[in-house]
C-alpha positions as CSV (number, residue, x, y, z in Angstrom):
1,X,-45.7,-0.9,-14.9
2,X,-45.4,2.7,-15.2
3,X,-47.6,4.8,-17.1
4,X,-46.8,8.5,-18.0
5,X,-48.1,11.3,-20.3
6,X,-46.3,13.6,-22.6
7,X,-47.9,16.5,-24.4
8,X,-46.2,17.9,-27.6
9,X,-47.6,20.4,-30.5
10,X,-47.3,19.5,-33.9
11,X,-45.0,22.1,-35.6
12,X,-46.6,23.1,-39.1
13,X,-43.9,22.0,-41.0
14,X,-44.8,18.6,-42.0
15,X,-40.9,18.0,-41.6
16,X,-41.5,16.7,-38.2
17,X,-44.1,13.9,-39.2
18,X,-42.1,11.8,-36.9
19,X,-42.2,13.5,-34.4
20,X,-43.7,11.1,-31.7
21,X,-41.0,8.3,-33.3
22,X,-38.2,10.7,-32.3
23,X,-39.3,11.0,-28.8
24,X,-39.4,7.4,-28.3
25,X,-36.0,7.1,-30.2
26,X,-34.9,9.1,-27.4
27,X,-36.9,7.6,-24.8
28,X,-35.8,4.1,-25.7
29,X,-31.7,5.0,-25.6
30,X,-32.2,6.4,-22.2
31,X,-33.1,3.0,-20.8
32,X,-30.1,1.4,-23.0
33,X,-28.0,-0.3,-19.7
34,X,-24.3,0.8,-20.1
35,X,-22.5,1.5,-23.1
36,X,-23.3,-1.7,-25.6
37,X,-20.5,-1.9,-28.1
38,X,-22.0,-4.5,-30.6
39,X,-25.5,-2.6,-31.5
40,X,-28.4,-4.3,-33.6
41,X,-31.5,-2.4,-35.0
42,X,-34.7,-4.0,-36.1
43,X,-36.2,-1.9,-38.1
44,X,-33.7,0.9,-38.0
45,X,-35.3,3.2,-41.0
46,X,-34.1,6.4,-42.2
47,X,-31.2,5.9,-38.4
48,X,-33.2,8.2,-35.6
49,X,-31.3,5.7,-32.8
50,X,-28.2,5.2,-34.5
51,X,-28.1,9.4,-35.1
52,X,-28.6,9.5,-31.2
53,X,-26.3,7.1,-30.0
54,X,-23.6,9.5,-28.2
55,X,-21.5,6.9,-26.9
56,X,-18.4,5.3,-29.0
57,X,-19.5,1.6,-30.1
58,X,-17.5,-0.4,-32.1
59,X,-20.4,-1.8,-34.5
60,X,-24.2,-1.0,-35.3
61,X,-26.2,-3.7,-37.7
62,X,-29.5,-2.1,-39.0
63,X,-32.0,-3.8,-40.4
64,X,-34.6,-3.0,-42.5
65,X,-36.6,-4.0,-45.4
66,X,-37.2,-0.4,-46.8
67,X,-34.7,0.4,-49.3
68,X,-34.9,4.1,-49.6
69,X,-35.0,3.7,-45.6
70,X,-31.5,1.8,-45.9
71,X,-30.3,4.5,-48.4
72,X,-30.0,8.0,-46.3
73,X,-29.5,5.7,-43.1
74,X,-26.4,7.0,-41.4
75,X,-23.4,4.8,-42.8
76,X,-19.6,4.6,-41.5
77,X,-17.0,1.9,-40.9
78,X,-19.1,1.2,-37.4
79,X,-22.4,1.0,-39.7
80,X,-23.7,-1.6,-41.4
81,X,-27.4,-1.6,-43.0
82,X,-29.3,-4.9,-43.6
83,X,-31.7,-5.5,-46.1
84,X,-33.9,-7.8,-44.3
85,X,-38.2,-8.2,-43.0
86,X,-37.8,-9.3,-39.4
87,X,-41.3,-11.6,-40.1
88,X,-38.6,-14.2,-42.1
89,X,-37.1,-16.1,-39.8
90,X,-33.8,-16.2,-42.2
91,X,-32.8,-12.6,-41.5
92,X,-32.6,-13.7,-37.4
93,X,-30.3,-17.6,-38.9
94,X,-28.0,-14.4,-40.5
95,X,-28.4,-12.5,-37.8
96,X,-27.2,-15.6,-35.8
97,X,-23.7,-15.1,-37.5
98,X,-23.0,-11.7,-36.0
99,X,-21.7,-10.9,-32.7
100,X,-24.4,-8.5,-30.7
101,X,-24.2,-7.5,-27.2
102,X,-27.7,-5.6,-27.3
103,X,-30.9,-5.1,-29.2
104,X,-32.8,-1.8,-30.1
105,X,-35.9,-1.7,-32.3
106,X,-37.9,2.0,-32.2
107,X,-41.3,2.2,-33.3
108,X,-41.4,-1.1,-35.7
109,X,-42.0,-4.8,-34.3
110,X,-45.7,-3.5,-34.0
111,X,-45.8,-4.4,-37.8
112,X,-45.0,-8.2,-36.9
113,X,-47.3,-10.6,-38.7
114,X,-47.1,-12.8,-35.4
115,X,-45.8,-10.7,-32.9
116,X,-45.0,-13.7,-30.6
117,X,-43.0,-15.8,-33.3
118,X,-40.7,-12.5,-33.4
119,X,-40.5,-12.2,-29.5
120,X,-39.2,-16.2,-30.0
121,X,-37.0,-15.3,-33.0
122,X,-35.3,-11.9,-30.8
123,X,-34.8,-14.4,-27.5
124,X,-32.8,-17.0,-29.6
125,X,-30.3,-14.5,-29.9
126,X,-29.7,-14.7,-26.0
127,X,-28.6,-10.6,-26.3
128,X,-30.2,-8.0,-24.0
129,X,-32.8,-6.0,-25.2
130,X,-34.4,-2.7,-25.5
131,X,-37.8,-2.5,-27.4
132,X,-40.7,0.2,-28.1
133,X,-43.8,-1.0,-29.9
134,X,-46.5,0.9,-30.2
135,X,-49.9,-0.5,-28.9
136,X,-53.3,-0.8,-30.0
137,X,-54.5,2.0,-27.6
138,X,-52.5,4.2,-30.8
139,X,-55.4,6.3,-32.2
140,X,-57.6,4.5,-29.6
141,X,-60.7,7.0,-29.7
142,X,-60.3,7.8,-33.6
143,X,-60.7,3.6,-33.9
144,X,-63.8,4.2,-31.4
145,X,-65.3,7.6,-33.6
146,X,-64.9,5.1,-36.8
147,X,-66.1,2.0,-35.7
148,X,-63.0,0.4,-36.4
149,X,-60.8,-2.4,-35.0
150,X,-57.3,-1.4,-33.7
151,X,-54.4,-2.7,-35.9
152,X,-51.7,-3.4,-33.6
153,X,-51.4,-5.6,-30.3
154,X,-52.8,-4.8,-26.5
155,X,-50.3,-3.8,-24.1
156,X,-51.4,-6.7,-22.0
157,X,-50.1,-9.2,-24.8
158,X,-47.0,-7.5,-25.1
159,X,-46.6,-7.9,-20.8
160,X,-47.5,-11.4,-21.2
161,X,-45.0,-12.4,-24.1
162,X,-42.2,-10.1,-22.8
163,X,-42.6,-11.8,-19.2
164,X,-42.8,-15.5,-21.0
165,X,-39.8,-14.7,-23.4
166,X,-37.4,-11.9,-21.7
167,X,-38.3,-11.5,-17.9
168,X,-37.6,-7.5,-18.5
169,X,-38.5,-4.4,-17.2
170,X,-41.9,-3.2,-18.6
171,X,-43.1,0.8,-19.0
172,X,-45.9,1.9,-21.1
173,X,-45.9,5.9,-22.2
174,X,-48.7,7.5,-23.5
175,X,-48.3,10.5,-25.4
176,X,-50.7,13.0,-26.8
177,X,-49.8,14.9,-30.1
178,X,-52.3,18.4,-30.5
179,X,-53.1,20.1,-33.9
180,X,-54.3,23.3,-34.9
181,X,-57.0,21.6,-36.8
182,X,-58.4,18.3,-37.9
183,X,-57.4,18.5,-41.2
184,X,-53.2,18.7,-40.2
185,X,-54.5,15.5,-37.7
186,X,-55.9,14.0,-40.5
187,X,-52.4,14.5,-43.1
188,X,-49.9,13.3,-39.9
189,X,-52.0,10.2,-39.6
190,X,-51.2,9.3,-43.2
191,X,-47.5,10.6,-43.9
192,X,-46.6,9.6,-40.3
193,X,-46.4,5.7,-41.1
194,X,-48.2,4.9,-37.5
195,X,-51.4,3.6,-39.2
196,X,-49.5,1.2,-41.4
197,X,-50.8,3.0,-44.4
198,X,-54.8,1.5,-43.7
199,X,-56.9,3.1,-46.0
200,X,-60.3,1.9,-45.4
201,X,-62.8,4.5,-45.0
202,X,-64.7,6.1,-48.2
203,X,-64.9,9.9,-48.8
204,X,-68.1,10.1,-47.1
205,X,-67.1,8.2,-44.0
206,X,-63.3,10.0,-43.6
207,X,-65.4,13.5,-43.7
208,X,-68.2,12.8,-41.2
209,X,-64.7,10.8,-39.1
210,X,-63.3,14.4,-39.5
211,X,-66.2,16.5,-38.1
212,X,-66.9,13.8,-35.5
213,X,-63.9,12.8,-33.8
214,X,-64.1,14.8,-30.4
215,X,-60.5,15.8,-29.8
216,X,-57.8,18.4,-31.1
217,X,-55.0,15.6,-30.3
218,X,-54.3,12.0,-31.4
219,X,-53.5,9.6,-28.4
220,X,-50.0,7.0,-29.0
221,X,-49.2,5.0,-26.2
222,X,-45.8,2.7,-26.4
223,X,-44.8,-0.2,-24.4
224,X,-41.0,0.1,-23.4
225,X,-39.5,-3.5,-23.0
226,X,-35.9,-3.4,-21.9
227,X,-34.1,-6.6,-20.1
C-alpha cells in the first residue's frame, strides 16, 4: 500500500467545488489497464471520467440515481446513462444483461448502505475493476475538533473486502485542500457533496467548530482499488 500527498489551493470561484473529485477522476483513469472498450460507471454524476476518457471505446454505461446528474452527463451514440442506486441489488441483475469489460466508479461507493454487499454485487459481474472511495480519514481532524463520528468506512475495511472479493492492487492518497479562510472551508464542505449533506451541528456548535478547528486545509484521503 502506497500512501502519497497532494497539496492543492482552493480557487475562489466556487466553480471548482469538485475539485478534489476531479483529481481523483484523473487519478483513477491513470491506473485504468489498457484501453477497455465496454466501460461501466457507478455513480457516474454530472461524467468527470467519461469527459476524460481519451481513448476510443465502443460503449460507456453510467449509472446514477441523480437525475439532474444524468441530465448534463455527457451523452453520444457510445453513451448511455442509467437511472439506477447501486444499494438495489436489481440495477447489478440489469446490469447483468450488458456486456462490460471494466468497471470505474470515482468518488461514490462510499455512500453504500453496506459497503461489503456492494463489493459482492461489483464481483458477480466477474469484470475488472477500477475504484476510488473516499475513506473515513475524510475530514478526519474536523470529526476530531467536533466530537463527531466519521461517516464513511476505514481504509483497513476497504483492504480487507477488496483482498476477500477482488485480490487487486490497493493505493491510498491523501490529499490536502487549503483555504484562504475558514469560512470558504466551511461553504466547500457543504456544496462539495463529500460530507453526504450531514447537517448535525447547531449554530452555536458550527461557530465555536469554526474558530476551533486548528488548520487552514481539510484532509481527504482515497483508497484506489484497481484489479
Amino acid at each position: 500500500m502506497k500512501v502519497s500527498s497532494e497539496f492543492s489551493k482552493y480557487a475562489q470561484s466556487y466553480g471548482s467545488h469538485n475539485i478534489i473529485q476531479e483529481k481523483v477522476a484523473q487519478k483513477l483513469l491513470s491506473l485504468v489497464k489498457g484501453e477497455p472498450q465496454y466501460i461501466l460507471d457507478l455513480g457516474c454524476g454530472s461524467g468527470a471520467l467519461a469527459k476524460k476518457i481519451t481513448w476510443k471505446y465502443k460503449k460507456f454505461i453510467g449509472v446514477d440515481f441523480a437525475p439532474r446528474m444524468l441530465e448534463i452527463h455527457p451523452k453520444s451514440k457510445r453513451i448511455e446513462c442509467i437511472y439506477g442506486n447501486f444499494n438495489d441489488k436489481t440495477l447489478f441483475e440489469t446490469l447483468l444483461t450488458y456486456r462490460f469489460d471494466y468497471i470505474l466508479s470515482a468518488s461514490a461507493l462510499q455512500w453504500a448502505q453496506n459497503i461489503e454487499e456492494t463489493f459482492k454485487t461489483i464481483q458477480e459481474l466477474h469484470t475488472p475493476v477500477a475504484l476510488a472511495i473516499f475513506t473515513s480519514n475524510t475530514f478526519q481532524t474536523l470529526y476530531k475538533t467536533a466530537s463527531l463520528e466519521a461517516l464513511l468506512p476505514s481504509r483497513e475495511l476497504l483492504q480487507d473486502l477488496q483482498e476477500y472479493y477482488f485480490d487487486a492492487d490497493f493505493e491510498v492518497v491523501e490529499y490536502r485542500l487549503k483555504f484562504e479562510n475558514v469560512r470558504e472551508m466551511f461553504r466547500y464542505i457543504k456544496r462539495s457533496g463529500v460530507s453526504g449533506s450531514r447537517n448535525v451541528l447547531s449554530y452555536k456548535e458550527m461557530k465555536k467548530l469554526m474558530d476551533e478547528y486548528p488548520y487552514d486545509y481539510l484532509e481527504f484521503e482515497v483508497a484506489y482499488i484497481t484489479s
